[in-house]
C-alpha positions as CSV (number, residue, x, y, z in Angstrom):
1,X,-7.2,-5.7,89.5
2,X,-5.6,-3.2,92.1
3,X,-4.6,-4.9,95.4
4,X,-6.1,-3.3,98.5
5,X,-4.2,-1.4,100.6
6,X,-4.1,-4.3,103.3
7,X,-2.6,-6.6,100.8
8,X,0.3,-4.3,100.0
9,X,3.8,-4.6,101.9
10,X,4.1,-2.2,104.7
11,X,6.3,0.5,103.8
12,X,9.9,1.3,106.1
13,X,11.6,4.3,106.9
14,X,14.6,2.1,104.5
15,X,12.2,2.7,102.0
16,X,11.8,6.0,102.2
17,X,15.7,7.0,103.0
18,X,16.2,5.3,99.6
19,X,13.1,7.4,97.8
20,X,15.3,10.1,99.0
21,X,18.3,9.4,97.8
22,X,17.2,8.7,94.3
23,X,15.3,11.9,94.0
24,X,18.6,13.9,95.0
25,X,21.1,11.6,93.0
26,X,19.4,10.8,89.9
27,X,21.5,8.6,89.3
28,X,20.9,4.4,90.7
29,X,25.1,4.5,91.0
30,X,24.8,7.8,93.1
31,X,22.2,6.9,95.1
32,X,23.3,3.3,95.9
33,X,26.9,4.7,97.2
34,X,24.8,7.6,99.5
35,X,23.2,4.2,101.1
36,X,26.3,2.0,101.0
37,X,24.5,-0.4,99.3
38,X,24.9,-1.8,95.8
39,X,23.3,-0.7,92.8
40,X,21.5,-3.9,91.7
41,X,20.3,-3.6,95.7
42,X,18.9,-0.5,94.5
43,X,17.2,-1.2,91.8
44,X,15.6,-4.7,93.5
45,X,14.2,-2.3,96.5
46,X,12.9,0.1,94.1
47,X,10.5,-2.3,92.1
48,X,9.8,-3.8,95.4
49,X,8.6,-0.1,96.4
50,X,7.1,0.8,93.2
51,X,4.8,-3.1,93.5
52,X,3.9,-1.8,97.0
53,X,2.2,1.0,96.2
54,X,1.5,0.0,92.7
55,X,2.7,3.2,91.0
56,X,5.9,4.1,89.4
57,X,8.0,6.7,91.0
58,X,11.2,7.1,88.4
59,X,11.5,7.2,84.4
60,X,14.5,5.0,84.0
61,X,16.6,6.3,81.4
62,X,20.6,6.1,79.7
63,X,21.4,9.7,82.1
64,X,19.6,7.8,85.2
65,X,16.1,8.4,86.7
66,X,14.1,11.3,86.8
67,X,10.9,11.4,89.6
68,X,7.4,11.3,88.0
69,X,4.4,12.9,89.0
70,X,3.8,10.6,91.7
71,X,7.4,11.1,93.2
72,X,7.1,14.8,93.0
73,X,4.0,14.6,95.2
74,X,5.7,12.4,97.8
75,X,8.9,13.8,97.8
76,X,7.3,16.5,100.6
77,X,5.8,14.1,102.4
78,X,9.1,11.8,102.4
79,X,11.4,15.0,104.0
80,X,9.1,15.8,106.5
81,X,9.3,12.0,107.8
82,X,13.1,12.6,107.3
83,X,13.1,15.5,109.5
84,X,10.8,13.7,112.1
85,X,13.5,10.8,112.1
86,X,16.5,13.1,112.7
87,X,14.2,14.5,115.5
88,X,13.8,10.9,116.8
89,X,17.6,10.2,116.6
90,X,18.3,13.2,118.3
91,X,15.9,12.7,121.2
92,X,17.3,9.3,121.8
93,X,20.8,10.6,122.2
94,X,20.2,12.8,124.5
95,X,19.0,10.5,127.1
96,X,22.8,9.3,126.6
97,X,24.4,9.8,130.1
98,X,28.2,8.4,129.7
99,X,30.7,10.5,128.0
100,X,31.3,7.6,125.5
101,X,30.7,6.6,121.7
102,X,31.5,9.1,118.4
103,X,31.7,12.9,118.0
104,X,32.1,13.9,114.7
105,X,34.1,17.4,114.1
106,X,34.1,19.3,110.6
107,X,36.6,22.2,110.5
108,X,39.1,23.5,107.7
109,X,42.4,21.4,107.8
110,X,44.7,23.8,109.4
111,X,41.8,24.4,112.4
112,X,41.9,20.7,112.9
113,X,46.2,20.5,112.7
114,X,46.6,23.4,114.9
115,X,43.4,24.2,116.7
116,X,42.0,21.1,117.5
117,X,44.4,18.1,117.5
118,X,46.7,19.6,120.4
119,X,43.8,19.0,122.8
120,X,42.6,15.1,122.0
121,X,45.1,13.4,124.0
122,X,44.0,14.8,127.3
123,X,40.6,14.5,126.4
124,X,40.9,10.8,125.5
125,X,42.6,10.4,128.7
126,X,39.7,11.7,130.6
127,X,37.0,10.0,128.4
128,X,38.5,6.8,127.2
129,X,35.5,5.7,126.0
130,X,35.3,8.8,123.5
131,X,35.9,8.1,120.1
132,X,37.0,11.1,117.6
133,X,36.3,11.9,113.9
134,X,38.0,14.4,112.6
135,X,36.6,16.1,109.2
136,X,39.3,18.4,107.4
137,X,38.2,20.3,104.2
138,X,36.4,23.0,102.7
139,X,33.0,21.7,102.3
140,X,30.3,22.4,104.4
141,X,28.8,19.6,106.1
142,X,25.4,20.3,106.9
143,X,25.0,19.2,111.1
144,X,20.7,20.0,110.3
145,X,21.3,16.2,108.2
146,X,23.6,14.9,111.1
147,X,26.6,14.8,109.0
148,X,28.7,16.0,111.7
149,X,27.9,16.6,115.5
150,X,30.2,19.9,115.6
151,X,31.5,22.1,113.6
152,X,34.1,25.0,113.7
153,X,33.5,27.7,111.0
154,X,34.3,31.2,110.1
155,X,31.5,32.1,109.2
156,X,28.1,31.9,111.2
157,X,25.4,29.8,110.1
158,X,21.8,31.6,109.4
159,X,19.8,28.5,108.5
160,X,18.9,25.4,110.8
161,X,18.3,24.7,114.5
162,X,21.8,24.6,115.3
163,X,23.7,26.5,118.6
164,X,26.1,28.8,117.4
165,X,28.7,30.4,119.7
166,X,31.5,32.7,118.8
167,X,34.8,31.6,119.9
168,X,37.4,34.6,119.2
169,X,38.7,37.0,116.1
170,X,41.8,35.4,114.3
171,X,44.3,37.2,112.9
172,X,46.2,36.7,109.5
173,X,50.0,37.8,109.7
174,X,52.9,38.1,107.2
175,X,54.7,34.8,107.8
176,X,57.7,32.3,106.5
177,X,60.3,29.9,107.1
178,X,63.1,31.2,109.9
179,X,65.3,31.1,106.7
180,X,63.0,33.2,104.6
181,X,62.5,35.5,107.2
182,X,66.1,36.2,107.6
183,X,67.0,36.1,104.5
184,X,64.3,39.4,103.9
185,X,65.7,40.6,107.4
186,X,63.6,43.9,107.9
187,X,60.2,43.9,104.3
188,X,60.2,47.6,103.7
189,X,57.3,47.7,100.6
190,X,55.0,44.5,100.5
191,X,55.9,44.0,96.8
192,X,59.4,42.6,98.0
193,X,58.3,39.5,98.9
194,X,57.8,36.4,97.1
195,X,54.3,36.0,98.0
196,X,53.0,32.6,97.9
197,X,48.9,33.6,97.1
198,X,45.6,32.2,96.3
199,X,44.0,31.4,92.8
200,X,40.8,33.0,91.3
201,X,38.3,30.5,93.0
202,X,39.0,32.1,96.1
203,X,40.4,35.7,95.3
204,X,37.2,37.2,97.4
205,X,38.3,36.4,100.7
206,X,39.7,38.2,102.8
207,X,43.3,37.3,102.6
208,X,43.7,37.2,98.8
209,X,41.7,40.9,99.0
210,X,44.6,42.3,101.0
211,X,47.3,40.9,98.9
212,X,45.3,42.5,95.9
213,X,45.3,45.8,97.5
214,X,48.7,46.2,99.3
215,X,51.1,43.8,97.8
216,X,49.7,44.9,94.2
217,X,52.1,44.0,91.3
218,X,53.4,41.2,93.1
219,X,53.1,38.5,91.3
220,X,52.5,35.5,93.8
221,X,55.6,32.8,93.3
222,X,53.1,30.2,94.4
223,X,49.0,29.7,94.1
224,X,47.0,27.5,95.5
225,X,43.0,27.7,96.9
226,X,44.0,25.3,99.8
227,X,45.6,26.9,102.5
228,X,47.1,23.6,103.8
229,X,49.2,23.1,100.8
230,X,50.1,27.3,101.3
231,X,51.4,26.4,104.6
232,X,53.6,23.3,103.2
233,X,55.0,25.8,100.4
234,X,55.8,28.3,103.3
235,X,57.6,25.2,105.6
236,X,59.2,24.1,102.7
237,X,61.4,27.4,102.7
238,X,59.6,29.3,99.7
239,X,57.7,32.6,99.5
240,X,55.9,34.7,102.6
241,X,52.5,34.0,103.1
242,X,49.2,35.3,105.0
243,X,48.9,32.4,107.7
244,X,46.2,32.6,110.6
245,X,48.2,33.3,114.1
246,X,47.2,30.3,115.8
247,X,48.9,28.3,112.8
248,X,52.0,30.5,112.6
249,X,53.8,28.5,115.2
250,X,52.4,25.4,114.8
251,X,53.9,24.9,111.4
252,X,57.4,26.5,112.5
253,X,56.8,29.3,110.7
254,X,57.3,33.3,112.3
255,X,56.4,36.4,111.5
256,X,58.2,38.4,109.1
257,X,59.7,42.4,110.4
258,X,58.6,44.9,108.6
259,X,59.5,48.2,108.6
260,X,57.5,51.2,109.9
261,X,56.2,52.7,106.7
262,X,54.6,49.4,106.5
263,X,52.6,49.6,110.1
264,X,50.0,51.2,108.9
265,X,48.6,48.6,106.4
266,X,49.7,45.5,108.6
267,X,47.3,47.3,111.2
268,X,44.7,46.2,108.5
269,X,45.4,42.6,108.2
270,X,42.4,40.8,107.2
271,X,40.8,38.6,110.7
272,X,37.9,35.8,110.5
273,X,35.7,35.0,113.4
274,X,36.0,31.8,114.9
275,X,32.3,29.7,115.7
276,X,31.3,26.5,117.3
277,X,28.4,25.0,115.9
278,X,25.9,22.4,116.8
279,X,23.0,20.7,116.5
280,X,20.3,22.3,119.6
281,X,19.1,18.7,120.2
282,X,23.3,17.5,120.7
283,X,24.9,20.3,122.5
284,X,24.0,18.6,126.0
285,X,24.7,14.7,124.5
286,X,27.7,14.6,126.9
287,X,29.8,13.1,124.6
288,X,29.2,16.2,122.3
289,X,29.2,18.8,125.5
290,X,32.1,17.6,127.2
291,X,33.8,18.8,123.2
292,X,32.2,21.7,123.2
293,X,33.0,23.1,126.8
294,X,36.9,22.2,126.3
295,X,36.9,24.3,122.9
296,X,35.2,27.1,124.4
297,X,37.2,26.6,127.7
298,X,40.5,27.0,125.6
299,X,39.2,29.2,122.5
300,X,37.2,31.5,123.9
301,X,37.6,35.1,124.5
302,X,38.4,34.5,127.9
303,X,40.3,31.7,128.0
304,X,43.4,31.4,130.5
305,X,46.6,31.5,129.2
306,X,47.3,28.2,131.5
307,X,45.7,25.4,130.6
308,X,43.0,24.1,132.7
309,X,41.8,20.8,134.2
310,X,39.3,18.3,131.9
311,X,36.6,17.8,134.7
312,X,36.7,13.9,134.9
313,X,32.9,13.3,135.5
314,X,30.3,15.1,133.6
């Protein structure tokens, strides 16, 4: 005999974070490490859902779980409550008013080195209280899911409620070691230098595109898809490399004379636009907007060339 619905345990937003995370995972191992809970945790709380409503939700299996008909017809249900959580969360933030507690930043490694870390001890002297988490890499994190509270990209999101504002164009220049540099003196055909390049998993961008084109038949000395280990290769005294501007200092590098015959394609090296990026329901959490109106104080377009004075109060 079914029990009513009176008799069955009420069911938590827990529970449905972790019908979530099983449907996306498919795996009990997978899942349990997006919750930072155990596996056997997992499994308990599943059963304990599944007796709840008295219907089973996963085939268990060698490869993992796969949702049954059941799931399938909640799995809707369960990301619209999702969405009306983050909603929630985001509401309560912003009745924050003290420029204190954790801001999350996502940017590529060499935006964080150069770009971002220059300005956090004068911001943590203003707002003690702050507390920064800096995200290096390549992956997107997605700020729609609150994985991050802002984000610095080079390419503009289409896709979420998120606040997107364009910072400035950045440059990529010829660049190496002083010694390298010297060494070359004036580069009179792009092919005599020992380019250090990218690999095939990123030959569409920009950069590896206008290697390809004018430094053709040079055969890169070095490789590599990550641009931070490109910059270590270049510091290290080894090849010439296209390095963003802003980083061109930064990692002692400098920019490598060419000749005039050469002017005309260094007028085309490649540039990416800079963005900030957040969440619509964060940009005026003031521990988020106090963030965002120093990068666009000192990135922007318009930014002085001295730099200017953290307001102390919001």
């Amino acid at each position: 005999m079914q029990r009513t619905s009176a008799a069955r345990r009420a069911l938590q937003w827990d529970d449905v974070r972790l019908f979530l995370a099983l449907c996306r995972a498919r795996t009990v191992g997978s899942a349990a490490a997006t919750l930072g809970i155990d596996a056997s945790t997992v499994s308990r709380r599943l059963a304990a859902i599944e007796e709840a409503m008295d219907a089973s939700l996963f085939d268990r299996g060698r490869d993992g779980v796969a949702p049954t008909r059941a799931a399938e017809d909640l799995l809707p249900i369960a990301e619209e409550i999702e969405q009306a959580m983050m909603r929630f969360t985001s509401a309560a933030e912003g009745i924050e008013r003290e420029v204190a507690g954790p801001v999350r930043v996502t940017c590529p490694a060499d935006v964080a080195e150069a770009v971002v870390v220059p300005f956090l001890r004068e911001l943590l002297e203003r707002h003690p209280a702050l507390r920064i988490t800096l995200d290096p890499g390549e992956a997107l994190l997605d700020l729609t899911r609150r994985e991050a509270d802002l984000a610095l990209r080079t390419a503009r999101p289409t896709r979420g409620d998120l606040l997107v504002t364009r910072l400035r164009s950045v440059r990529w220049v010829a660049a190496a070691s002083p010694e390298v540099a010297r060494e070359l003196g004036t580069l009179r055909a792009w092919s005599d230098a020992p380019w250090v390049g990218w690999g095939e998993r990123l030959s569409t961008i920009g950069p590896a595109r206008w290697l390809e084109t004018f430094a053709r038949g040079a055969e890169p000395v070095v490789r590599s898809d990550s641009l931070r280990v490109q910059l270590s290769v270049l510091s290290s005294g080894v090849g010439v490399g296209l390095v963003p501007e802003p980083s061109v200092e930064h990692y002692g590098l400098v920019p490598v004379k060419i000749g005039a015959s050469l002017r005309e394609s260094a007028a085309e090296w490649p540039s990416d636009e800079l963005f900030l990026v957040a969440h619509r329901a964060l940009r005026d959490v003031p521990r988020v907007r106090v963030l965002w109106d120093l990068l666009v104080e000192r990135l922007g377009e318009r930014a002085p060339t001295r730099k200017p004075t953290l307001n102390k109060k919001m």
